[in-house]
C-alpha positions in Angstrom: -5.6 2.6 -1.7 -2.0 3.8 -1.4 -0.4 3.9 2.1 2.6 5.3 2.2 5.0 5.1 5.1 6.8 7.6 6.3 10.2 8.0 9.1 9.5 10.6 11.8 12.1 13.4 12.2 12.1 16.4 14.7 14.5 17.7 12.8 14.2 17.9 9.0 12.1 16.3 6.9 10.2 13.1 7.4 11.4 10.6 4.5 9.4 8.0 2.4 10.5 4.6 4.0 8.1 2.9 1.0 4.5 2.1 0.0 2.2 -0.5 -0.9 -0.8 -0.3 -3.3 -3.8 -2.8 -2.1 -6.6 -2.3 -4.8 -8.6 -2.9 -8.2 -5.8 -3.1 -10.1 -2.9 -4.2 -7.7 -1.4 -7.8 -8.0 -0.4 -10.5 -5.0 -1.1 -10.8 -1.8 -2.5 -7.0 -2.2 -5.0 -8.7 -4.3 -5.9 -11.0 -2.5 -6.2 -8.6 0.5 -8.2 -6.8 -1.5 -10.9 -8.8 -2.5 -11.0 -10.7 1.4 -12.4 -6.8 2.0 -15.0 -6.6 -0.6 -16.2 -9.8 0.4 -16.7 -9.3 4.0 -17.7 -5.6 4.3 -18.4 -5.8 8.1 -14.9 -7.8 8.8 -11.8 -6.1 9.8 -9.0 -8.2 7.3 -5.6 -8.0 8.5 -3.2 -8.6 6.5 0.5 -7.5 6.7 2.3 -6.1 3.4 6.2 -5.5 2.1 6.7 -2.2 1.6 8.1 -1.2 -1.9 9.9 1.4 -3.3 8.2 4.7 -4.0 9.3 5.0 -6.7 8.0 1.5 -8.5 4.2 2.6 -6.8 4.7 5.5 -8.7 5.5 4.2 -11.8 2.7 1.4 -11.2 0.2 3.8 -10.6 0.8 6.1 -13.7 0.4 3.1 -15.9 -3.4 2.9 -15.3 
């Protein structure tokens, strides 16, 4: 899952403030997040994230 977070504009274009990548193949506390889900299908897990840089998702992503 890639959640992406964006700035709100009336005027223009809304901007890419970052994103964070919470899966399979993701490392950290997004691991960790991750596999607190799978094990407890029927609990909501709340966890808060750091957003990263688009561009380093990006590049993570097109690794796999």
């Amino acid at each position: 899952v890639v959640v992406t977070v964006l700035d709100y504009d009336k005027i223009g274009k809304n901007d890419a403030i970052g994103k964070v990548f919470i899966g399979l193949n993701s490392t950290g506390t997004e691991q960790r997040h991750w596999s607190d889900t799978l094990a407890n299908p029927r609990r909501p897990i709340a966890q808060w994230h750091a957003l990263k840089p688009e561009e380093d998702i990006d590049a993570e992503l097109s690794k796999k």
